[in-house]
Steps between C-alpha positions, in 0.01 A plus 500: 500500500788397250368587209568855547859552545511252210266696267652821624811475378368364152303770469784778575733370296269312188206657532191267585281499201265235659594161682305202660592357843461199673536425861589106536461461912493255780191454663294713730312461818227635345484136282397146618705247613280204384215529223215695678272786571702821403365828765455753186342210293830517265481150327883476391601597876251234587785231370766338762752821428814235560349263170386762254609793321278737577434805200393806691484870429702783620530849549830523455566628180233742532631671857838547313283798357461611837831527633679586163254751344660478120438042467133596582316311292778362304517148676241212586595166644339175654644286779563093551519343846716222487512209799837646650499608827736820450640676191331672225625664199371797237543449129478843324430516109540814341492698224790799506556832334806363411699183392706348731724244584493280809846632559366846518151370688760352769701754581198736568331249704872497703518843506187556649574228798529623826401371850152426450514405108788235440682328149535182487765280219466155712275220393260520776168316581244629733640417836750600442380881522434361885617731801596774179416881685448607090124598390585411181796294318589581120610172399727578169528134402093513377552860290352373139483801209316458175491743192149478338487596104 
């Protein structure tokens, strides 16, 4: 998924202390076009997916653990279906080993691109990710740093 070429390169560089994740997403199949009967008895994915944002859960966060062995158990997240038919996005909230700039968070994240992770300094919108042959898109005009104490 795109979280972990994202979280990846935070943690190689930073160092991922802990972070929080959230998956905002078009709708699924798997959700109702009109209010109704949902097949796993899932009352939010019950609602007309195209007129609601839908909370749901995800195992995103937690399968990072799986694939890179050193974030397991360091991130959690939660997901939003939104009435778009295509796009999605990940917003990543972390805490870091070290303090940072978004400077220095950018030019990791465009370090790291390649042909199946891409960065991003346009001011896109969900379609417009359309027809892209990326898994993932860094998009460098949404990097936000805070310093806490």
């Amino acid at each position: 998924n795109c979280l972990a070429p994202m979280a990846k390169a935070l943690h190689d560089n930073f160092g991922v202390v802990e972070g929080l994740m959230t998956t905002i997403h078009a709708y699924t199949g798997d959700q109702m076009t009109l209010d109704g009967p949902h097949p796993k008895g899932d009352f939010r994915r019950a609602r007309a997916a195209a007129a609601n944002i839908v909370p749901n859960s995800t195992g995103a966060a937690k399968a990072i653990g799986l694939v890179i062995p050193e974030l397991n158990g360091k991130l959690d997240g939660a997901a939003q279906r939104v009435p778009v038919a295509t796009g999605s996005l990940t917003e990543l909230v972390t805490v870091l080993d070290k303090e940072v700039t978004v400077d220095e968070v950018n030019a990791v994240m465009e370090k790291a691109a390649n042909e199946s992770y891409g960065y991003n300094t346009d001011e896109i919108v969900s379609s417009d990710i359309v027809g892209m042959t990326y898994g993932s898109l860094f998009d460098a005009t949404q990097t936000k740093v805070m310093t806490v104490g």
